[in-house]
VMD Tcl script that draws the C-alpha trace (Angstrom):
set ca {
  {124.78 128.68 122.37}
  {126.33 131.87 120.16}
  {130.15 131.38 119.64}
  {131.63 135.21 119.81}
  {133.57 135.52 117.21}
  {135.38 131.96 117.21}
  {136.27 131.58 120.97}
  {135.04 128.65 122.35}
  {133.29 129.30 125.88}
  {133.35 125.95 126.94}
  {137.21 126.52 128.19}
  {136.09 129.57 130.09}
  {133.05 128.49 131.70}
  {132.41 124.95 132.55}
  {129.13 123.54 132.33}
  {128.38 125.88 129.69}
  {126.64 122.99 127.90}
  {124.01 123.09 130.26}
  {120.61 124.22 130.38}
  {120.18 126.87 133.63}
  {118.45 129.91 134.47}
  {119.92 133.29 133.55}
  {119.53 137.33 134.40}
  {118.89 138.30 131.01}
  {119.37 136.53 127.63}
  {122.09 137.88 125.12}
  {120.47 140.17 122.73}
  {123.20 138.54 120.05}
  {120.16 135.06 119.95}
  {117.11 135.22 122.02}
  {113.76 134.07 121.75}
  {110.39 135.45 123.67}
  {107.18 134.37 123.98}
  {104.91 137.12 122.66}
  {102.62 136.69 125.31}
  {105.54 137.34 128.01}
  {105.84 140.44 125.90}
  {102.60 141.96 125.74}
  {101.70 141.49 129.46}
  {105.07 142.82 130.78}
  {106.65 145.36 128.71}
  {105.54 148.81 128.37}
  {103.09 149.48 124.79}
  {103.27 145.66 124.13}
  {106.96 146.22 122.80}
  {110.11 144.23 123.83}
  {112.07 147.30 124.15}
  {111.97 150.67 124.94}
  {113.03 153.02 122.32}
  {115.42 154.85 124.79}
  {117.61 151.61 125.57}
  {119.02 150.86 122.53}
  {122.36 149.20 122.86}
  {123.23 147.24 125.82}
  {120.91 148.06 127.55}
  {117.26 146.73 126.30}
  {118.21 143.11 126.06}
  {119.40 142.89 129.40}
  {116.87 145.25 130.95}
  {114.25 142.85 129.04}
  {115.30 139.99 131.25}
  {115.05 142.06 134.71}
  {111.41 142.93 133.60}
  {110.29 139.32 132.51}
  {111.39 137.95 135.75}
  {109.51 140.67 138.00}
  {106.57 139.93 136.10}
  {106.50 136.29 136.68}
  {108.11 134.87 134.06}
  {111.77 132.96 133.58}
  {114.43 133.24 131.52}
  {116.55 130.56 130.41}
  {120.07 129.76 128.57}
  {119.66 126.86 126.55}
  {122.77 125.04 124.81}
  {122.14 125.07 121.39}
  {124.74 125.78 118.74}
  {122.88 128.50 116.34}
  {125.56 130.76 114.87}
  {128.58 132.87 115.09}
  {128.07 136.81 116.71}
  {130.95 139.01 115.80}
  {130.80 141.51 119.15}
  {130.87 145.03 118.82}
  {130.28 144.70 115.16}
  {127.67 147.67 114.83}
  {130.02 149.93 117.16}
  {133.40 148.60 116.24}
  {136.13 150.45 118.01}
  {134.71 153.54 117.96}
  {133.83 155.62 121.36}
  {130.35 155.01 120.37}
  {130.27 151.70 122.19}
  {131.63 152.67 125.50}
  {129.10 155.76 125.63}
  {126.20 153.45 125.95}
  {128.22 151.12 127.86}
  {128.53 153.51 130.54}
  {125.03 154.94 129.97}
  {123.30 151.66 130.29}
  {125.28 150.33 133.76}
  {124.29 154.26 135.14}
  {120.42 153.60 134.47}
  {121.08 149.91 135.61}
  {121.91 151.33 139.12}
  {119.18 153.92 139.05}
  {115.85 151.66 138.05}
  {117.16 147.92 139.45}
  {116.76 147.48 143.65}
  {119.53 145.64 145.33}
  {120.05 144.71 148.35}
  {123.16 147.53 148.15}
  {121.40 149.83 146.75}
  {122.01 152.59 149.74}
  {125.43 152.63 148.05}
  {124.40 153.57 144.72}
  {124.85 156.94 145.07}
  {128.07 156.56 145.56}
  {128.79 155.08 142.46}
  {127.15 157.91 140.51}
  {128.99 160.45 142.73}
  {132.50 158.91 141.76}
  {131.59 158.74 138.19}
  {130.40 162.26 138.11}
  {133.98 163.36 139.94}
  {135.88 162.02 139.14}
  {135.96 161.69 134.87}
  {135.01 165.67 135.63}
  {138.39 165.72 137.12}
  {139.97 163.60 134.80}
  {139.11 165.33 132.28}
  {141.04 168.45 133.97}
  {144.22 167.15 134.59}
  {144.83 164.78 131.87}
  {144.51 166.79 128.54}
  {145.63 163.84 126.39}
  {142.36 162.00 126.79}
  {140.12 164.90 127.95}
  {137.59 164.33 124.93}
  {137.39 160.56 125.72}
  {136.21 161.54 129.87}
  {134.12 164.39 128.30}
  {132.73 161.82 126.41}
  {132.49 159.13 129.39}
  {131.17 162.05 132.14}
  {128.10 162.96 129.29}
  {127.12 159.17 129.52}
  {126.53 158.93 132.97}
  {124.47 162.46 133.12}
  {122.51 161.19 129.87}
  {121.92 157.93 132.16}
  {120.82 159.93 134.71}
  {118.25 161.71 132.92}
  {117.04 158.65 131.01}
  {116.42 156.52 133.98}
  {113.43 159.00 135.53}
  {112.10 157.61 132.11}
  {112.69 154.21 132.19}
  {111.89 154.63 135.85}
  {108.09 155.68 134.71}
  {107.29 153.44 132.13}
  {108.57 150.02 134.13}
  {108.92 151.02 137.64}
  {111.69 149.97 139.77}
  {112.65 146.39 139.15}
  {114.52 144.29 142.33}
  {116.95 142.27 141.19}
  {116.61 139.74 144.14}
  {113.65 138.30 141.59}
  {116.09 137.27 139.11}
  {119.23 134.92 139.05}
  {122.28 136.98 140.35}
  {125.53 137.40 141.46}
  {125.53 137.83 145.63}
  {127.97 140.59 145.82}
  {129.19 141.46 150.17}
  {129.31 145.57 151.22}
  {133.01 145.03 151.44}
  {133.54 143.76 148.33}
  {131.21 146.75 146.50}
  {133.05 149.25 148.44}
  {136.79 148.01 147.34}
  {135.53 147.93 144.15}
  {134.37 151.47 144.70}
  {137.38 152.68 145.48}
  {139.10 150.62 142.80}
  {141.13 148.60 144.94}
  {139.61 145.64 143.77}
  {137.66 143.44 141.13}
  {135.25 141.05 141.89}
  {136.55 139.47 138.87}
  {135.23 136.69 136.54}
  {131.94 135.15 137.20}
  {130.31 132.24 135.58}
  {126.71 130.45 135.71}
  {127.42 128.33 138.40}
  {127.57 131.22 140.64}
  {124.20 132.76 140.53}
  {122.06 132.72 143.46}
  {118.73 131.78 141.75}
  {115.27 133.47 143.16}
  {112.74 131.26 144.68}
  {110.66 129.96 141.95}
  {106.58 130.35 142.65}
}
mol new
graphics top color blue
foreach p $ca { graphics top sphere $p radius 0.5 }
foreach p [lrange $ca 0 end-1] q [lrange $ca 1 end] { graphics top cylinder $p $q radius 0.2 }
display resetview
């Protein structure tokens, strides 16, 4: 288990103390067998040099588990990670925020994935517009609508080297077309999830 900065995750999600199966492990503590490595990732390396920040550890996960392998949260207590350290406040951290959940929807399959342009569409929009009518924070959606074209062109090459990855493989959140769509449209959030939500794929 990694304690972000202090706040103790048991209170938030129950069961948290238990062993399960997981999308992705946190990049903050992980450990991977080099083996897993070199037959699944692209050059032998755990990440591609184009993901960097938060995107490879998580895209890591989505590869190991199309390729056969599992990934696992294990409660052990190792260590403190302050998040956001290496970006702090800065804008820097919310450019490859948004960069990394644009290449997300471009290179991972879901079973909503006929929507996904849709997502990309009001992204592109509407910070473009934004940006026009609200001067105040113009250079922050300038900043924010750059992301998501940057995502765009990065996922042709993520979409090369690893293929496109299904996320029905791995342990995820079911999420209904209504639901999607209201979130969309921003009317609402599917909110907080925790482990004991995850539909888990059928192990071989």
């Amino acid at each position: 288990m990694t304690v972000f900065a202090g706040v103790a995750l048991e209170h938030e999600c129950p069961g948290i103390n238990k062993s399960h199966y997981v999308t992705y492990a946190d990049g903050a503590y992980m450990l991977v067998k080099a083996e897993a490595i070199w037959r699944s990732c692209p050059d032998g390396k755990p990440f591609i040099d184009e993901t960097f920040l938060y995107l490879d550890d998580y895209l890591l996960g989505v590869i190991l588990w199309n390729r056969g392998y599992k990934v696992a949260y294990v409660s052990v207590k190792s260590g403190t990670h302050y998040a956001s350290l290496t970006t702090g406040s800065s804008k820097t951290g919310r450019y490859y925020g948004r960069r990394a959940t644009t290449i997300g929807i471009n290179v991972i399959k879901t079973k909503l994935t006929y929507i996904k342009q849709l997502y990309i569409a009001r992204r592109l929009i509407g910070y473009r517009l934004l940006g026009i009518f609200n001067k105040q924070r113009r250079e922050d959606y300038s900043m924010i609508l750059k992301a998501v074209r940057d995502g765009l062109g990065l996922s042709s090459i993520i979409k090369e080297r690893v293929g496109i990855l299904d996320l029905e493989k791995t342990p995820h959140i079911h999420v209904n077309t209504i639901d999607a769509l209201l979130e969309l449209l921003q009317i609402k959030k599917i909110g907080r999830v925790n482990h004991e939500m995850l539909k888990q794929p059928e192990m071989q």
